[in-house]
C-alpha positions in Angstrom: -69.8 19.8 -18.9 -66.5 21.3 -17.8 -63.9 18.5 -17.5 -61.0 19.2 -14.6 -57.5 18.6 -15.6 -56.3 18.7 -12.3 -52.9 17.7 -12.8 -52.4 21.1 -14.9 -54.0 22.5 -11.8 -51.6 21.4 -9.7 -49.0 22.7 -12.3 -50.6 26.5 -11.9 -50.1 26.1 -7.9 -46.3 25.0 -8.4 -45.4 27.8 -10.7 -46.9 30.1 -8.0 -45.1 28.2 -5.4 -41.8 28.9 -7.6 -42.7 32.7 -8.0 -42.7 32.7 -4.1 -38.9 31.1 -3.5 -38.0 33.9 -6.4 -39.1 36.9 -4.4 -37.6 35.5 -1.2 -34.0 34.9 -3.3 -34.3 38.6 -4.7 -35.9 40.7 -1.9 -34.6 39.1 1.3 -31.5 37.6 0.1 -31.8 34.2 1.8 -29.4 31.7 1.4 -29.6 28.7 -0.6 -30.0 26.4 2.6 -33.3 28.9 3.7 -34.4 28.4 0.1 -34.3 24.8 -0.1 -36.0 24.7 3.1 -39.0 26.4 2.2 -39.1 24.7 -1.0 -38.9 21.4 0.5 -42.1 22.3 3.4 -44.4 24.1 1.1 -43.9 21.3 -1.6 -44.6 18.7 1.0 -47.4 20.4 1.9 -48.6 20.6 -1.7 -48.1 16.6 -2.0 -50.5 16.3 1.1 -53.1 18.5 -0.3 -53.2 16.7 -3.4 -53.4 13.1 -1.9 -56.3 14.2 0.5 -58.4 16.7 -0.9 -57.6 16.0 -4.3 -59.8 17.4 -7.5 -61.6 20.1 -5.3 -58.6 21.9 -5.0 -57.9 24.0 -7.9 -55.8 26.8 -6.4 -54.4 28.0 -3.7 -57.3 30.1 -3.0 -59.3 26.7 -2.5 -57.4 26.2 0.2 -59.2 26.5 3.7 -58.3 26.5 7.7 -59.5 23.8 8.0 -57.3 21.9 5.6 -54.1 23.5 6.8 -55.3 22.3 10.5 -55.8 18.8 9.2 -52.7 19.0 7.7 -51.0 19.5 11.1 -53.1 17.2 12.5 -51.4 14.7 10.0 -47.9 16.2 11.1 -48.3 15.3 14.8 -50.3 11.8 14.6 -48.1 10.0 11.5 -46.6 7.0 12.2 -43.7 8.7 12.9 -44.5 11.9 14.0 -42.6 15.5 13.2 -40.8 17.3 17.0 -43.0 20.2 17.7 -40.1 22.4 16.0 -40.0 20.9 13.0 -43.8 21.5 12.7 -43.6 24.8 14.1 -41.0 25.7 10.7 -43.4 24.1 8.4 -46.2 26.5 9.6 -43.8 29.6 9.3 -43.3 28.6 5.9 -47.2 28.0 4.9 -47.6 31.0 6.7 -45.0 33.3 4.6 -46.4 31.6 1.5 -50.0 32.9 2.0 -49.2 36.6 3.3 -47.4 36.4 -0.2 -50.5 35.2 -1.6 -52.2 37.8 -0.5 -50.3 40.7 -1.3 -50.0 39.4 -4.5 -54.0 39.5 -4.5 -53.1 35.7 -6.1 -55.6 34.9 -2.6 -58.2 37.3 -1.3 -58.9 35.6 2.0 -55.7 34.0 4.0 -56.7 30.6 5.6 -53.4 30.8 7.6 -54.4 34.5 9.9 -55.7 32.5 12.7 -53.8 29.4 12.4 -51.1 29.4 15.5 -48.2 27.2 15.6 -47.3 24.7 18.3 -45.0 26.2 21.2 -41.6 25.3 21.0 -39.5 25.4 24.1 -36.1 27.1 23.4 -33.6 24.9 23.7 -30.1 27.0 24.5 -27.7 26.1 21.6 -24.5 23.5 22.6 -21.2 24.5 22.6 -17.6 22.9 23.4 -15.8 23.5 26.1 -12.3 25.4 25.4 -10.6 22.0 26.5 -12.8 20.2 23.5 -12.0 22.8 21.6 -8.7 22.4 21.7 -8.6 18.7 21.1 -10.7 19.2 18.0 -8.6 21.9 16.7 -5.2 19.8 17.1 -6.5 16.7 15.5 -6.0 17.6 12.1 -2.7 18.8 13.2 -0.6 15.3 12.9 0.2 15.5 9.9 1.4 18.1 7.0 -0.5 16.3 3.7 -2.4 19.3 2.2 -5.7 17.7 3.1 -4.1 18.4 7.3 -2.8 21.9 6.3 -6.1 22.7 4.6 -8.4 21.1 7.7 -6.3 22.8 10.1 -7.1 26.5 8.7 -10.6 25.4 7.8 -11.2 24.5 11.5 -9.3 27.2 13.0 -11.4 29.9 10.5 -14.7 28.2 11.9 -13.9 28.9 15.1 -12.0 31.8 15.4 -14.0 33.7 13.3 -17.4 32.1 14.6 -18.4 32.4 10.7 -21.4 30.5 9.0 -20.8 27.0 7.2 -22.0 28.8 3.8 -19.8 31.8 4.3 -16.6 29.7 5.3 -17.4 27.3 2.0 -18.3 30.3 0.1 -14.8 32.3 0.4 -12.1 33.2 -2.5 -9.1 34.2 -2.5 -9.1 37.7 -2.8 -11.2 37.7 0.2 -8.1 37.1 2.3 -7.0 40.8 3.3 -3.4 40.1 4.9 -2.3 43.1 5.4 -5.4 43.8 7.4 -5.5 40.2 9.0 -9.6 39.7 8.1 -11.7 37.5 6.2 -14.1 39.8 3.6 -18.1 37.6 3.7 -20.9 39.6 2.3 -23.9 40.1 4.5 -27.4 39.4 3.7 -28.1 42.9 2.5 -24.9 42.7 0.1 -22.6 44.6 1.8 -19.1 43.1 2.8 -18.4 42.4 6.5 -14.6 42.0 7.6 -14.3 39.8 10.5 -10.7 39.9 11.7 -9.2 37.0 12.5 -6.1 36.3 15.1 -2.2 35.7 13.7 -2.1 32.1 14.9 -5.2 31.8 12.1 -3.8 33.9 9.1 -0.1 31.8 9.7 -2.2 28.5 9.0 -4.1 29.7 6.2 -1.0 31.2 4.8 1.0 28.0 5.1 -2.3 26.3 3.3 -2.0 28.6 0.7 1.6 28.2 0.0 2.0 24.5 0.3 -1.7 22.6 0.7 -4.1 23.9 -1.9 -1.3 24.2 -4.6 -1.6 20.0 -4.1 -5.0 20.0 -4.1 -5.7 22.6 -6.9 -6.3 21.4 -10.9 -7.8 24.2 -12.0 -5.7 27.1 -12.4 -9.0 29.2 -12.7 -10.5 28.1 -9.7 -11.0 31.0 -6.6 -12.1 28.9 -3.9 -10.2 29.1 -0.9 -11.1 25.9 0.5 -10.8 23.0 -2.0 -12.1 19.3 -2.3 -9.7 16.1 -3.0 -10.6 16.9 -6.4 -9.4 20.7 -6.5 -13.4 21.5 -6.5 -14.9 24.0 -4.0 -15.2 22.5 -0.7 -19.6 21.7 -0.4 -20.9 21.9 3.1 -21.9 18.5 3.0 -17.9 18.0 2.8 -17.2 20.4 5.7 -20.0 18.9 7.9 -18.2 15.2 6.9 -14.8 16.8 7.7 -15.8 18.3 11.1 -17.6 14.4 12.3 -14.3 12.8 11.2 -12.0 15.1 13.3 -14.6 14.8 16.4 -14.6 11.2 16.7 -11.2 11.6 16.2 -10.4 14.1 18.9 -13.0 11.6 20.9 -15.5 13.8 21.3 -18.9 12.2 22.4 -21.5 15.5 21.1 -22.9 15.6 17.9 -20.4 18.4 16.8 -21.4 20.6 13.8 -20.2 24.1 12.0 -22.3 25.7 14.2 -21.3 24.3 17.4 -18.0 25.9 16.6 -20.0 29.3 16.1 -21.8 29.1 19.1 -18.9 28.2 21.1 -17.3 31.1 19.1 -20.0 33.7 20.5 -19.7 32.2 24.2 -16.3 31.9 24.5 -15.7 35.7 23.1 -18.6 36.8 25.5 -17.1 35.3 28.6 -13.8 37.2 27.9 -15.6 40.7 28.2 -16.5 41.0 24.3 -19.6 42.9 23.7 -22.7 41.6 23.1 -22.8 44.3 20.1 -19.1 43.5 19.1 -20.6 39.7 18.9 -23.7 40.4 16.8 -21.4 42.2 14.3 -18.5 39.5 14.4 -21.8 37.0 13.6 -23.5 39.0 10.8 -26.5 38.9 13.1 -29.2 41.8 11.9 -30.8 41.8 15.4 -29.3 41.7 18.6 -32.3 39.8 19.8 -30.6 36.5 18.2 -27.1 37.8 19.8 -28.7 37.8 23.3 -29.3 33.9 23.2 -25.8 33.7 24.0 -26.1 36.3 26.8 -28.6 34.0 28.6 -26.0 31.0 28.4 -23.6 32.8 30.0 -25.8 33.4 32.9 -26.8 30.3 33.1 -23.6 28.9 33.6 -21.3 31.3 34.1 -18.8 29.4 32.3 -18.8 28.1 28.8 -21.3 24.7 28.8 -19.9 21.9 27.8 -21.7 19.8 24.7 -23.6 16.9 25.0 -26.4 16.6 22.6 -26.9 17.3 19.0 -27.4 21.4 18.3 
């Protein structure tokens, strides 16, 4: 009689969950953020399949339609149940996980080809007005500590450049081309983008440079631009905390985020005769499919919307 160790089965299915995360780090280049993502569904998704099907699942080629549909079953009827885009994600990820499967031969029939995901209406992204702009941008202005000189560039950079939280976070020094007036972030194929960014900008992130981070620094060594109370690289848990303070300080009342600043970026730039084109390259997009999203805002509205509820 064979006896099961299914915990070391379990251990076999995790290292080939790992494997899958590696490939998408080295062959699409996705960010930490998409990584984590996808490590946090498909490990969920593990959890489940071990608390109800238990010792009959060996590997992921055990794995059948009908417990992925029971798993989304679960999604939609728990106590508290996950919003049809949040399932929709999950399945993407379960989805990308077995057509890896498969071309890896680790899985010679994918339980996932007819499974189809739950419609998701699109929701059109929210965006500040230029007035609430404004206000947010000038609330960090009171004062001349170096944490107000360095928030004051920080939010400016978000906005007038329209660049991603991790790319703002993720910026040195020598990344700063004066001369040129733009900001060097490499895109997700590894090549460098310059995004230029306007002289009101470069005069805030020079005066941060020559009188806030100096304050802030403690290591001589360090090359982030944008430093923490403790002369660390700024995170982008600490921008997003930086960003809600200086909202309900400006008295905003939207959930206001990074990316409400680059959406209103996008929007703003569009309805002042930029090109949807000139956009997708100022916001690293790879398709001008994702560009157009803010195409169809603009004719909706025909003015910049006004934010009210969480992006």
């Amino acid at each position: 009689m064979t006896i099961r160790h299914p915990v070391r089965e379990y251990e076999a299915m995790d290292e080939q969950l790992l494997a899958f995360l590696s490939y998408l780090e080295q062959e699409y280049q996705y960010s930490e953020n998409t990584i984590a993502a996808y490590r946090n569904d498909l490990h969920q998704f593990l959890e489940y399949l071990e608390q109800h099907v238990g010792v009959s699942l060996s590997a992921w080629s055990n794995v059948t339609k009908a417990d992925i549909q029971t798993y989304l079953t679960h999604m939609k009827h728990k106590e508290q149940p996950y919003a049809s885009s949040t399932i929709a994600r999950k399945v993407a990820a379960i989805k990308s996980f077995f057509n890896y499967l498969s071309a890896q031969a680790i899985v010679e029939d994918n339980p996932t080809v007819e499974i189809e995901s739950p419609k998701v209406k699109k929701r059109l992204p929210q965006t500040l007005s230029p007035t609430e702009v404004e206000r947010l941008l000038e609330a960090p202005a009171a004062g001349d500590s170096a944490k107000n000189l360095r928030d004051v560039s920080l939010l400016n950079v978000l906005y007038e450049t329209g660049m991603r939280v991790t790319e703002v976070v993720s910026l040195q020094l020598e990344d700063i081309d004066v001369e040129q007036a733009t900001l060097s972030s490499p895109t997700r194929q590894g090549e460098a983008r310059a995004i230029p960014i306007a002289d009101t900008t470069l005069s805030l992130l020079s005066d941060y440079l020559a009188h806030g981070r100096p304050q802030l620094a403690s290591d001589p060594t360090e090359r982030a631009l944008f430093l923490n109370h403790r002369g660390e690289k700024l995170t982008r848990q600490g921008l997003w905390l930086i960003i809600k303070g200086y909202a309900r300080q400006a008295g905003l009342n939207t959930d206001v985020t990074p990316h409400t600043l680059r959406h209103s970026f996008a929007v703003h730039r569009l309805s002042h005769g930029l090109k949807l084109e000139e956009i997708q390259h100022l916001l690293g997009h790879a398709n001008i499919s994702t560009t157009q999203i803010y195409a169809q805002m603009e004719a909706a509205d025909g003015e910049p919307p006004v934010a009210t509820t969480t992006v």
